[in-house]
C-alpha positions as CSV (number, residue, x, y, z in Angstrom):
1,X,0.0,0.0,0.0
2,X,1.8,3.7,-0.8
3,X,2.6,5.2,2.2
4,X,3.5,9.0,2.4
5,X,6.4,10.0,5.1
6,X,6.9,13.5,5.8
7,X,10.3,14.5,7.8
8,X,10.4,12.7,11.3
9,X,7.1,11.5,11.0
10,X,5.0,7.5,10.8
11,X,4.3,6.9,7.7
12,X,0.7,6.7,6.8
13,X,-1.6,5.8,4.2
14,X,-2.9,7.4,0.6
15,X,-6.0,5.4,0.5
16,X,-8.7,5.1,3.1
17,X,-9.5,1.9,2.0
18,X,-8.0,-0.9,-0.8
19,X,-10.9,-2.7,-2.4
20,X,-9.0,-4.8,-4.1
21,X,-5.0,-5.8,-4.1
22,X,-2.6,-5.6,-7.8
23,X,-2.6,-9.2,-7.6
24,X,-6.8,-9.5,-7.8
25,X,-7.1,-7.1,-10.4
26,X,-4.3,-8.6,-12.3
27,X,-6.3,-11.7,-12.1
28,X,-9.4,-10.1,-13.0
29,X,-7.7,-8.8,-16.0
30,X,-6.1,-12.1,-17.3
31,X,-10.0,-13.6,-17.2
32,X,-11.3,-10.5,-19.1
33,X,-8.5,-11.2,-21.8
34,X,-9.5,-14.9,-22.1
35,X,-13.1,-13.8,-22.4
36,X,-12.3,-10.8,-24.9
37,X,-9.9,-13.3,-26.9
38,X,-12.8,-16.0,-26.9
39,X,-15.7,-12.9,-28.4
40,X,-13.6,-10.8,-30.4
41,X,-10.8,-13.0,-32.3
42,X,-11.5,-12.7,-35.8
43,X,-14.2,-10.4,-35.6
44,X,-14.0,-6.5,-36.9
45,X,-13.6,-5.2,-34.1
46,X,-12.4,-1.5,-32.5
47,X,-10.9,-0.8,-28.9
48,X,-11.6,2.7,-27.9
49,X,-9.4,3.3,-24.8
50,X,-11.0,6.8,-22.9
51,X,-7.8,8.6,-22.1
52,X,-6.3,9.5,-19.6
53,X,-7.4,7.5,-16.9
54,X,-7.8,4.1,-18.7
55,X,-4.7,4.3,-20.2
56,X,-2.7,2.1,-17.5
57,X,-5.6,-0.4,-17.6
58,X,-5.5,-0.6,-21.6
59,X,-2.3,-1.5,-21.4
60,X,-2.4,-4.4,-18.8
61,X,-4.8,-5.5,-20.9
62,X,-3.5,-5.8,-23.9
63,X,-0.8,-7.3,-22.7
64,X,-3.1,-9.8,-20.9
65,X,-4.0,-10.5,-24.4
66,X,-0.6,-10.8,-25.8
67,X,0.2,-13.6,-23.2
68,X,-3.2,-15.7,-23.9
69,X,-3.1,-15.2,-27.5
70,X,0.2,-14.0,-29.3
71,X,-1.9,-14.6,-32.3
72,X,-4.8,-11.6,-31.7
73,X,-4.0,-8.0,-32.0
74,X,-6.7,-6.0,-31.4
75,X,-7.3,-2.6,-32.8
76,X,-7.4,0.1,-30.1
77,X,-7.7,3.7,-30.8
78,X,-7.8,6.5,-28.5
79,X,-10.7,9.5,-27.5
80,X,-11.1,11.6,-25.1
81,X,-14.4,12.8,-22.8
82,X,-13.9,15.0,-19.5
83,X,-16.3,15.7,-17.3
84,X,-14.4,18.9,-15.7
85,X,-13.2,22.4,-17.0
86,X,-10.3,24.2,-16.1
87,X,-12.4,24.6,-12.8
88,X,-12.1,21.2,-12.4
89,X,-15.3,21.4,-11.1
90,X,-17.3,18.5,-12.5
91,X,-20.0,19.1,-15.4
92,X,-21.5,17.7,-18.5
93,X,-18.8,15.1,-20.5
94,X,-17.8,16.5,-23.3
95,X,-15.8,15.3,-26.5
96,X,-12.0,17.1,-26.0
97,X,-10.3,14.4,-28.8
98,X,-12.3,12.4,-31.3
99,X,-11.5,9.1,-32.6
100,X,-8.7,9.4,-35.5
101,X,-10.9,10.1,-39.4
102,X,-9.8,6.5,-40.5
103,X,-11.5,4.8,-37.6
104,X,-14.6,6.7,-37.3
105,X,-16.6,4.3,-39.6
106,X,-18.3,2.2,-37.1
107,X,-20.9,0.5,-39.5
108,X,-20.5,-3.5,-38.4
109,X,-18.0,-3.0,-36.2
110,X,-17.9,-4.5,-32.5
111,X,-16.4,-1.5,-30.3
112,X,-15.3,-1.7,-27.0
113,X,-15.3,0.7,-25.0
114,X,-12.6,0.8,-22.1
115,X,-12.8,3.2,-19.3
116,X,-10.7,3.2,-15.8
117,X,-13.9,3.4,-13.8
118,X,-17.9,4.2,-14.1
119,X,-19.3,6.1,-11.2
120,X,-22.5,7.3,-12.1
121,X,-22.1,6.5,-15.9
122,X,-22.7,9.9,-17.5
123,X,-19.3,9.6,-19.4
124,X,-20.0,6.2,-21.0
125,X,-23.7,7.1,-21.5
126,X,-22.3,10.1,-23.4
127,X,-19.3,8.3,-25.5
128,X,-21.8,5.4,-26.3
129,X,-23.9,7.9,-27.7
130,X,-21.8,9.7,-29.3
131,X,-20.2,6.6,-30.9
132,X,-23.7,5.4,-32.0
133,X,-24.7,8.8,-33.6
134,X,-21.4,8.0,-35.5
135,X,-22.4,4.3,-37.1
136,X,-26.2,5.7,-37.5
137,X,-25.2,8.7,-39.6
138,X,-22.5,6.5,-41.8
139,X,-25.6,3.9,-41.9
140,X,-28.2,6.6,-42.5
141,X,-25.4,8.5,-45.6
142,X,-25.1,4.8,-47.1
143,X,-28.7,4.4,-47.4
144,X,-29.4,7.8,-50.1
């Protein structure tokens, strides 16, 4: 557990509580890339990694991945959707960086969405629409 020491004093403790230890979410992990390898292998399918916070738990992923199936590399592209302002008070999500041009066609694709944590949901409520609006307006341009 980190521990912060100032000058001459005890050390004491970042965290008011651990939920969970590394070695449990590692495990965690290692079953979700079992799972993801089992439902996505072969399939046209798109990672979209919300930065910056699920950055660290994209990459243990993927390298979960790696290690239960050299053989699958998944396609994982980056956006970005805050919450806060310079205030960093917290607000509405809001798109800061969208997905790259090339990977914005989302017409029978399977996207995954990875995110660091959901507390009330507002930020993947907002990116899964946002991503939706995207494959319904390709679909809906396709159609005429």
């Amino acid at each position: 557990m980190p521990e912060v020491q100032g000058l001459g004093a005890t050390p004491t403790s970042l965290y008011k509580e651990i939920l969970y230890s590394e070695s449990e979410v590692d495990a965690r992990i290692a079953v979700m890339a079992v799972d993801i390898t089992r439902n996505y292998k072969g399939t046209d399918s798109l990672f979209v990694s919300l930065l910056n916070g699920a950055l660290p738990f994209t990459a243990k992923l993927m390298r979960a991945i790696q290690r239960h199936d050299p053989h699958f590399h998944p396609n994982v592209q980056s956006m970005i959707v805050s919450r806060y302002g310079s205030s960093r008070e917290p607000g509405q999500p809001h798109l800061v960086t969208d997905l790259p041009p090339d990977y914005r066609v989302l017409t029978k694709r399977h996207v995954v969405l990875l995110d660091d944590l959901v507390d009330g949901g507002g930020t993947t409520d907002f990116t899964e629409r946002h991503l939706y609006g995207m494959a319904q307006r390709l679909w809906s341009e396709s159609c005429w």
